[in-house]
C-alpha positions as CSV (number, residue, x, y, z in Angstrom):
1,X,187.9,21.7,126.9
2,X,189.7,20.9,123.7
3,X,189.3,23.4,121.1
4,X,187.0,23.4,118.3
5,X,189.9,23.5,116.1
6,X,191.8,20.9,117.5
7,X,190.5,17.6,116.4
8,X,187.0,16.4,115.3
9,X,185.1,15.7,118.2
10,X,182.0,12.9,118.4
11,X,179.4,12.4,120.4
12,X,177.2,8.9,121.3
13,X,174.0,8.5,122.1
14,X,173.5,4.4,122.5
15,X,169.7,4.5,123.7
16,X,168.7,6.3,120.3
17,X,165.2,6.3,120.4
18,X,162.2,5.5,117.8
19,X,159.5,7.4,117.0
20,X,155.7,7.6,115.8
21,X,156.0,10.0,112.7
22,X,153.6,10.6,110.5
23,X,154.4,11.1,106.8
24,X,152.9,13.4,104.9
25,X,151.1,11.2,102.4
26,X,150.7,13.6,99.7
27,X,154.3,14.3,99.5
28,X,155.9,12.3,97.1
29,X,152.9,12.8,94.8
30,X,153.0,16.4,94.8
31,X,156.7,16.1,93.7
32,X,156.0,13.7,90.7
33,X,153.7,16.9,89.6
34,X,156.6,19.2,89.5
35,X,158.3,19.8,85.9
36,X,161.4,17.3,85.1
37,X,160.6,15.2,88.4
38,X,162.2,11.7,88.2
39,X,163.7,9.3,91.5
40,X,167.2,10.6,91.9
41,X,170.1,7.8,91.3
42,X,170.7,5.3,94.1
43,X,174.3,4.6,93.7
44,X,176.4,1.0,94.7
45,X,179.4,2.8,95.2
46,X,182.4,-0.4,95.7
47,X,185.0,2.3,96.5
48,X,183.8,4.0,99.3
49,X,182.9,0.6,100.7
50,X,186.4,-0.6,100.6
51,X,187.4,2.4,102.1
52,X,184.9,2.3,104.7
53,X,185.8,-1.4,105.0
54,X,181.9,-2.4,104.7
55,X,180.6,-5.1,102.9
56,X,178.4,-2.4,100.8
57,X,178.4,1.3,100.3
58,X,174.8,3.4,98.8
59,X,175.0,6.5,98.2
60,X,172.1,8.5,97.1
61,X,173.0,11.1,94.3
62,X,171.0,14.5,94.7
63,X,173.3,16.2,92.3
64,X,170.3,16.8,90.1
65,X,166.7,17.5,91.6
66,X,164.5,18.8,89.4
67,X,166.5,20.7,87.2
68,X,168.8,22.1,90.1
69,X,172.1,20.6,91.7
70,X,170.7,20.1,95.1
71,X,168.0,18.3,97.2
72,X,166.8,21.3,98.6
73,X,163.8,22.0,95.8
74,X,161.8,18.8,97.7
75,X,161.7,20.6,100.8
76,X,161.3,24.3,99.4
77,X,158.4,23.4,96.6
78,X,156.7,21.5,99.4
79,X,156.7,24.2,102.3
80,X,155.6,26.6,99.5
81,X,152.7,25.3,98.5
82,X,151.3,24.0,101.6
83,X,151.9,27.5,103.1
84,X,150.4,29.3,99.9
85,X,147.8,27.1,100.3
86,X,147.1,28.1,103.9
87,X,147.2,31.8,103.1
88,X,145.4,32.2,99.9
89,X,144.5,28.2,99.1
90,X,142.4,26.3,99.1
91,X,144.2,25.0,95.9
92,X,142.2,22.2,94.2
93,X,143.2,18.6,95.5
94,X,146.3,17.8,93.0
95,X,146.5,20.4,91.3
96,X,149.0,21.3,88.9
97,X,151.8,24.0,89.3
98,X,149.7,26.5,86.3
99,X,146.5,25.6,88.3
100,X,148.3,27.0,91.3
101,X,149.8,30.0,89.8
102,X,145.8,31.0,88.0
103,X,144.7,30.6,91.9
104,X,147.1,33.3,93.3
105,X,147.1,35.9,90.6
106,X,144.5,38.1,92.1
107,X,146.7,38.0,95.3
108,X,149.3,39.3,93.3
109,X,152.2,41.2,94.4
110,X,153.6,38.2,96.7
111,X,157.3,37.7,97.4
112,X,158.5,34.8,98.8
113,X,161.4,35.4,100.9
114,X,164.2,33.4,102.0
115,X,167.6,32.9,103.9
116,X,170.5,30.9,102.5
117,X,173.9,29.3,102.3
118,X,172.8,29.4,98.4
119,X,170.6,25.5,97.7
120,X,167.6,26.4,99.9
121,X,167.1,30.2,98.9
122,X,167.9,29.3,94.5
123,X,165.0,26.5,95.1
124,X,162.6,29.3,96.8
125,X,163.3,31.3,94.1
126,X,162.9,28.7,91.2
127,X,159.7,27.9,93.0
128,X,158.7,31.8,93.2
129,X,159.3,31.9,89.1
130,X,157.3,28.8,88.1
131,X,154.1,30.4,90.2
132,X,155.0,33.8,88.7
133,X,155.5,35.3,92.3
134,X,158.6,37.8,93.5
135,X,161.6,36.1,95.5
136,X,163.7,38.2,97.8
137,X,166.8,36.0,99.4
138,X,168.7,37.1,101.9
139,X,172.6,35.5,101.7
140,X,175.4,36.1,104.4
141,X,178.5,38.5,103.3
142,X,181.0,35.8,102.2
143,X,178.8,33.7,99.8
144,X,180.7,32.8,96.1
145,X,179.6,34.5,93.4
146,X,179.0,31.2,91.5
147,X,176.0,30.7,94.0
148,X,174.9,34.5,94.2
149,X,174.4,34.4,90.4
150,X,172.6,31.0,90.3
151,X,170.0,32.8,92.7
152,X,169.8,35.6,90.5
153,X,169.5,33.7,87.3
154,X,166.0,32.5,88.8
155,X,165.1,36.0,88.2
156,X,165.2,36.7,92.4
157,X,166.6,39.7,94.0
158,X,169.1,38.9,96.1
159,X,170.5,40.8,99.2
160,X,174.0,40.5,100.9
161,X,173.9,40.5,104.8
162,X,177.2,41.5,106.0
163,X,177.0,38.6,108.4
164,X,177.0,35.0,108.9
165,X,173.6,32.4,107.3
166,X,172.2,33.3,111.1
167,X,172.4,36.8,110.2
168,X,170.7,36.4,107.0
169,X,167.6,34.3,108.6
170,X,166.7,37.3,111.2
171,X,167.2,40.0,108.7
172,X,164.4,38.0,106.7
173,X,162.5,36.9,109.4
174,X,162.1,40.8,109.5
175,X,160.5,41.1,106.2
176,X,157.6,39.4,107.2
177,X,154.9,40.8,106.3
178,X,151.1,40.3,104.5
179,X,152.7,39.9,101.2
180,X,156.2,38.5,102.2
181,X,156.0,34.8,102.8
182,X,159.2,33.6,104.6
183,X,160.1,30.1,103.2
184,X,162.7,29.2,105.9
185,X,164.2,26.1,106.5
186,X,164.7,26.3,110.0
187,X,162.3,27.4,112.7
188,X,162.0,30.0,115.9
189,X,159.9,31.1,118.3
190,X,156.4,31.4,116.7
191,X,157.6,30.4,113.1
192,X,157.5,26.4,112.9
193,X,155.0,25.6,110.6
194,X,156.7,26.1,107.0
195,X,160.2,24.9,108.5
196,X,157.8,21.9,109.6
197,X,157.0,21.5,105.7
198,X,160.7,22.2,104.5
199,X,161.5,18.8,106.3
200,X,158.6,17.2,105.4
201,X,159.2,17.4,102.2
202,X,162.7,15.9,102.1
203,X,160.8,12.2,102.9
204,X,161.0,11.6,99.3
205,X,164.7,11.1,99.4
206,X,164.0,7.8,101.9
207,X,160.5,7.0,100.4
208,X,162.8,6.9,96.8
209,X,165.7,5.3,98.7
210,X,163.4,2.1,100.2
211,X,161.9,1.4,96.9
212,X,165.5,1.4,94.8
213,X,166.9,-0.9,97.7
214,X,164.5,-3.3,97.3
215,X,164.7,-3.4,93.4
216,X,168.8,-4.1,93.7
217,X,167.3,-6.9,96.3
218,X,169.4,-4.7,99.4
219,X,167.9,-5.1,103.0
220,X,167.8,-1.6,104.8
221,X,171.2,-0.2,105.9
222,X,172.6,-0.4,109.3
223,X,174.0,3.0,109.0
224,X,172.8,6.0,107.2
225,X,175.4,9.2,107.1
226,X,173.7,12.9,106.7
227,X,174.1,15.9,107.0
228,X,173.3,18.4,109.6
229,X,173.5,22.4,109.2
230,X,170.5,23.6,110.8
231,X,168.8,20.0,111.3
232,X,166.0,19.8,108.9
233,X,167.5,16.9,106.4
234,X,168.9,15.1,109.6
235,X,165.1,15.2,111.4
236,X,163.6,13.7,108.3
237,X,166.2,11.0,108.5
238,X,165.9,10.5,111.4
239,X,162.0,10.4,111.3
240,X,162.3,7.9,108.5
241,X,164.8,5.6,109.6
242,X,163.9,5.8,113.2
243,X,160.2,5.2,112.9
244,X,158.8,2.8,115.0
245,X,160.3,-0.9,113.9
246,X,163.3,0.5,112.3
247,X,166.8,-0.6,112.8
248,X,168.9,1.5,110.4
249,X,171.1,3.8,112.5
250,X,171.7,7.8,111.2
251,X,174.4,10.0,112.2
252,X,175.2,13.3,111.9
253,X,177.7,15.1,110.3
254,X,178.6,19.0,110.3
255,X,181.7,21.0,109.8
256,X,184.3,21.1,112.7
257,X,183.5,24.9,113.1
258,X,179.6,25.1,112.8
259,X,179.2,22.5,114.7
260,X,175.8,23.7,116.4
261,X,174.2,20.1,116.9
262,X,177.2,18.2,118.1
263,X,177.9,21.4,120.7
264,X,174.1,21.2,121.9
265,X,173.7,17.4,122.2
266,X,176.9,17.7,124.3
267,X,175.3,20.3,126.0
268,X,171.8,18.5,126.7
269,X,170.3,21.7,125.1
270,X,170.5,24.1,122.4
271,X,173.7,26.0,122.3
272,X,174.9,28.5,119.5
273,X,178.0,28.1,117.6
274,X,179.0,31.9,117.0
275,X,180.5,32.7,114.0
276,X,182.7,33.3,111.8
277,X,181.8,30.3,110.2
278,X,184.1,29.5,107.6
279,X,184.0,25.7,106.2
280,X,184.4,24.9,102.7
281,X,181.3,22.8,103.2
282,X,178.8,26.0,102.6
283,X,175.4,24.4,103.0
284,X,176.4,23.8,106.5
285,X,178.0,26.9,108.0
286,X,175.0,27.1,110.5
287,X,175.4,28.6,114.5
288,X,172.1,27.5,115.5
289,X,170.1,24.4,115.6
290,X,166.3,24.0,114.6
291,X,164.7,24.0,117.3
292,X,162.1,22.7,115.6
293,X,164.1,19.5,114.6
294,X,166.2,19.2,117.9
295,X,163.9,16.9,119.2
296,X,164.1,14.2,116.9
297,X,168.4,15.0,116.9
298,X,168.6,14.7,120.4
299,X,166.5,11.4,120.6
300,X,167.5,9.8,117.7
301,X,171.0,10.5,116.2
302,X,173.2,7.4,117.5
303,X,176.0,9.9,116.8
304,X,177.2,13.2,115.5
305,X,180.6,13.8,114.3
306,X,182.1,17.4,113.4
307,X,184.8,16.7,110.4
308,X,187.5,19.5,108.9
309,X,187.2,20.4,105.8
310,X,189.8,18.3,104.4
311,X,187.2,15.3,105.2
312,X,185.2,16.8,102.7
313,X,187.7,17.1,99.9
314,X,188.6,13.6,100.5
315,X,185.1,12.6,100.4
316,X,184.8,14.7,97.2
317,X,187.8,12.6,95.5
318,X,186.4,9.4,96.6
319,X,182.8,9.8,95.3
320,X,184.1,11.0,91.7
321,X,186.1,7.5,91.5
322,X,182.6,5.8,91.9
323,X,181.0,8.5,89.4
324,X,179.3,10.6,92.2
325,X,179.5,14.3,91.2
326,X,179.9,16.2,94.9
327,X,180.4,19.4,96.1
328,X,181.6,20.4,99.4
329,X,178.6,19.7,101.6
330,X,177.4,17.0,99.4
331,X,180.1,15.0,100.7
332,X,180.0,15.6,104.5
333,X,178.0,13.0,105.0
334,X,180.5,10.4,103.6
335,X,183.1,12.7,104.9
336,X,182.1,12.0,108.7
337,X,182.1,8.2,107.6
338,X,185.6,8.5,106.9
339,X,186.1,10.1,110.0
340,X,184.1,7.5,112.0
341,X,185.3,4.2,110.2
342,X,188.6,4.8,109.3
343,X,189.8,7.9,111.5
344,X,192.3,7.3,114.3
345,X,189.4,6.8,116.5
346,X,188.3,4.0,114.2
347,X,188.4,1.1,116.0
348,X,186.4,2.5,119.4
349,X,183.8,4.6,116.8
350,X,183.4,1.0,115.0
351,X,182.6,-0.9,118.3
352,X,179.9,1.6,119.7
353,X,178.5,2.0,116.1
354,X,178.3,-2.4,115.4
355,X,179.9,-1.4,112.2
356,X,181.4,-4.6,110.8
357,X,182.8,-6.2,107.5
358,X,179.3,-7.5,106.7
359,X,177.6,-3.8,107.3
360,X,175.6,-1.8,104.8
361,X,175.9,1.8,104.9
362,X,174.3,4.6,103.0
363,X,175.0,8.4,102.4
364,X,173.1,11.1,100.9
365,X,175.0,13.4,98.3
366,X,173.2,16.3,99.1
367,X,174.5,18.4,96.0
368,X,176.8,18.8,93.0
369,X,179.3,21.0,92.1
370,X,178.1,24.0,92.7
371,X,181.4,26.3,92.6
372,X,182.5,24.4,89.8
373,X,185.9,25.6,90.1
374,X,186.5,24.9,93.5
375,X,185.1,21.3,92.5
376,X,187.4,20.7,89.8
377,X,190.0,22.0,92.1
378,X,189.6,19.9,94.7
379,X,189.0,16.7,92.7
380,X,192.4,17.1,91.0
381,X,193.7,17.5,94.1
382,X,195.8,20.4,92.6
């Protein structure tokens, strides 16, 4: 076998299947409730598309969600308060986030508790602050400080595993207690029900996405680009663009040396990635799929794609010269484009994909600069 190392590696799947999912209707409501909520930009980005060689290049810009530089508050605000509402609810039909925090105050200590690569656990904790509630978030031992002290800023304590993201989720699954409600974004055995929410609550991105689409007059894309660390964004993708009728194809895209999905679908099973895992792209330094959204990965993904690091950076560049503001895993997705489209596997990764001249593509941005320094760093290209 080729080492990890060695090259990025892809993997086809050219009977992707389509699905019956349901959407949670009350989703995309609940998130126009939340403080500073507005659609994220939906950007034409003529750049990438001539680098890509497509006819048109999307990419949707998540580099500010509700007052933080990362999609992740639509998942984390969403598995909160169904699961709050489970435990200590019910909360009155559309109610409002003050509403919410009256409800739980004679339930009061509660500490929500979370594992993180640093987007998911500072959205738990923002979350935990506006319903007056504890966080507790458990980060692995080589996090930057730029995201440790974001967490803290939301008021959270935050405690360093000396280990990998995977380390961090069992040490909090741990914690688990009456009054410690894990908020985790990826499932295991007997704990699938919030991770269930997390990804549920990314359908905004895509029910935001269709509706700016059809104001520019677009048709759907033929290709959509995410991200995959433990599988959560990818499922919801995948269960959006793969519903039953649709023709858009998703791919994933993970870091060369985390590449947990790409191993397992090449496996026909879930199969670790152990660690160190040490990309640039953060978010997405994951050894272990959802098992939870492996289903819908294995079935649905028309292809995966691990990319190095320097994908990223050049993704990075790229999306600032179309006025996308990305940080390191914010640009994998557009990163494993690259790869795909223009790598030195183009023109056999074009053919199996139907990726022509005429071809549509869209990416998700996933975040901003969140290490500012490495950002500007990496966009000067010094």
């Amino acid at each position: 076998m080729t080492p990890q190392t060695d090259r990025p590696r892809f993997y086809f799947n050219p009977g992707a299947q389509t699905f019956d999912v349901q959407v949670e209707p009350d989703v995309l409501d609940f998130h126009r409730k939340l403080p500073g909520y507005m659609p994220t930009p939906l950007v034409r980005a003529p750049r990438l598309a001539a680098a890509l060689g497509v006819a048109e290049a999307w990419v949707k810009d998540e580099s500010s969600r509700l007052g933080l530089p990362a999609y992740k508050m639509l998942g984390a605000s969403w598995a909160t308060y169904r699961e709050l509402d489970v435990r200590f609810g019910p909360f009155a039909r559309c109610s409002s986030l003050e509403e919410q925090a009256a409800h739980l105050v004679s339930y009061r200590p509660l500490t929500l508790v979370a594992a993180t690569d640093g987007n998911h656990g500072r959205a738990v904790a923002r979350m935990a602050r506006w319903l007056g509630l504890d966080a507790h978030i458990l980060v692995p031992g080589d996090m930057v400080t730029a995201r440790v002290q974001a967490i803290e800023q939301e008021g959270a304590q935050v405690q360093v595993v000396q280990g990998s993201y995977d380390d961090a989720v069992e040490a909090s699954a741990r914690l688990a207690d009456a009054t410690h409600l894990v908020i985790s974004d990826t499932a295991w055995d007997g704990y699938t029900r919030v991770p269930g929410w997390v990804s549920a609550g990314y359908s905004t991105i895509f029910q935001e996405t269709d509706t700016q689409l059809v104001e520019h007059g677009v048709r759907q894309p033929d290709l959509v680009a995410v991200q995959m660390g433990v599988g959560s964004l990818a499922a919801a993708a995948v269960g959006h663009y793969r519903a039953r009728g649709g023709k858009s194809q998703v791919v994933g895209v993970e870091p060369t040396l985390a590449a947990c999905v790409l191993r397992s679908l090449t496996a026909g099973q879930l199969t670790e990635v152990p660690g160190p895992h040490t990309s640039i792209m953060a978010g997405l330094n994951c050894g272990n799929t959802s098992p939870l959204a492996w289903p819908l990965l294995q079935g649905g993904l028309s292809a995966s794609v691990a990319i190095h690091d320097e994908r990223a950076e050049q993704a990075m560049r790229l999306l600032a010269m179309d006025d996308v503001e990305s940080g390191e895993s914010g640009a994998a997705g557009v990163g494993g484009l690259l790869e795909l489209l223009t790598g030195p596997e183009a023109a056999v990764t074009r053919r199996r994909l139907g990726v022509t001249a005429q071809s549509t593509v869209l990416a998700i941005s996933t975040e901003g600069a969140t290490d500012p320094e490495a950002y500007a760093r990496i966009v000067s290209g010094s």
